[in-house]
C-alpha positions as CSV (number, residue, x, y, z in Angstrom):
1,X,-12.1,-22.0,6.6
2,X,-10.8,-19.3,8.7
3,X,-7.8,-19.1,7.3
4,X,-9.6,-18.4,3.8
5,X,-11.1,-15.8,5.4
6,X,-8.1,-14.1,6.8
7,X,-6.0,-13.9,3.2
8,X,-9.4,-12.3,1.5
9,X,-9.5,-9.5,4.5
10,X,-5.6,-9.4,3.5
11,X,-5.8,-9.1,-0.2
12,X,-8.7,-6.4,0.3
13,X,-6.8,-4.4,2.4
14,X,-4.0,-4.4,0.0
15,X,-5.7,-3.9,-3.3
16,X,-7.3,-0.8,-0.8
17,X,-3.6,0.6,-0.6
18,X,-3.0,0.4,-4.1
19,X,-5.9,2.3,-5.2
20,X,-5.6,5.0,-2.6
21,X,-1.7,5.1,-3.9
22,X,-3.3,6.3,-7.4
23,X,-5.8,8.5,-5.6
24,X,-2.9,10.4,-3.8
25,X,-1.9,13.6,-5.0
26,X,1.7,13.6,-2.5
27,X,2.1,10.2,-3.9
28,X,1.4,11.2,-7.6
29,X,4.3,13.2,-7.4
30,X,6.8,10.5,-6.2
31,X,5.2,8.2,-8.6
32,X,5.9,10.4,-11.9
33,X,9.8,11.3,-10.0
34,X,10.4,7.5,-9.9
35,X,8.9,6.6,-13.9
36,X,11.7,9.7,-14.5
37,X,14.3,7.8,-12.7
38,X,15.1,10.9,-10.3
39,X,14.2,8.7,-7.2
40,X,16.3,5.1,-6.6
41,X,15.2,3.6,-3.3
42,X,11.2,3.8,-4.5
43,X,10.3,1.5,-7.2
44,X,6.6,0.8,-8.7
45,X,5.9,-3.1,-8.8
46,X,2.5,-4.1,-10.3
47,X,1.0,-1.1,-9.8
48,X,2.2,-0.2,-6.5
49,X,4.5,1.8,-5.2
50,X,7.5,0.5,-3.0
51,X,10.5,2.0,-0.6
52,X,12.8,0.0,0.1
53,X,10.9,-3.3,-0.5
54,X,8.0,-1.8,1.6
55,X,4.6,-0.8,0.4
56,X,3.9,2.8,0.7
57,X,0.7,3.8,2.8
58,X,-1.2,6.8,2.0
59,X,-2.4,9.3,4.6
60,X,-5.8,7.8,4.7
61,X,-6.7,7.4,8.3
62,X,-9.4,4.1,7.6
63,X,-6.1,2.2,5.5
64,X,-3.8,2.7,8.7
65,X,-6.5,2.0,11.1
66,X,-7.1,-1.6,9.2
67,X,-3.2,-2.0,9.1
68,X,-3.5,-1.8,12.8
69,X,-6.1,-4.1,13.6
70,X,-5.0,-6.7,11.4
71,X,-1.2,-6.7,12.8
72,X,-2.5,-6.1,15.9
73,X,-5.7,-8.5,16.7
74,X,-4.7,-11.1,14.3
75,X,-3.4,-14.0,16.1
């Protein structure tokens, strides 16, 4: 049952970053320089956006504060 828990927690957190991708005006900008093709090594998957096969984080300290505790704490 734990383990249920635990991928919920993770798929919360992650829908969180792709909302707060949308939400960011920084990120807005890559976002429209990507759809143009002017930037390579981001690409948008699903609705979220990627460098280099790695999500993007927004500046939002309660997202980066989560990342920590759950890469940190989680056993």
């Amino acid at each position: 049952m734990s383990q249920l828990n635990q991928v919920s927690i993770q798929f919360d957190l992650y829908d969180r970053i792709k909302e707060a991708q949308q939400g960011d005006p920084q990120m807005r900008k890559i976002w429209q320089k990507v759809q143009e093709g002017e930037l390579k090594e981001f690409k948008i998957d699903e609705g979220e956006m990627k460098f280099r096969h790695r999500v993007c984080v927004p500046e939002v300290a309660e997202i980066k504060e989560k990342i920590m505790k759950e890469t940190h704490c989680t056993p």
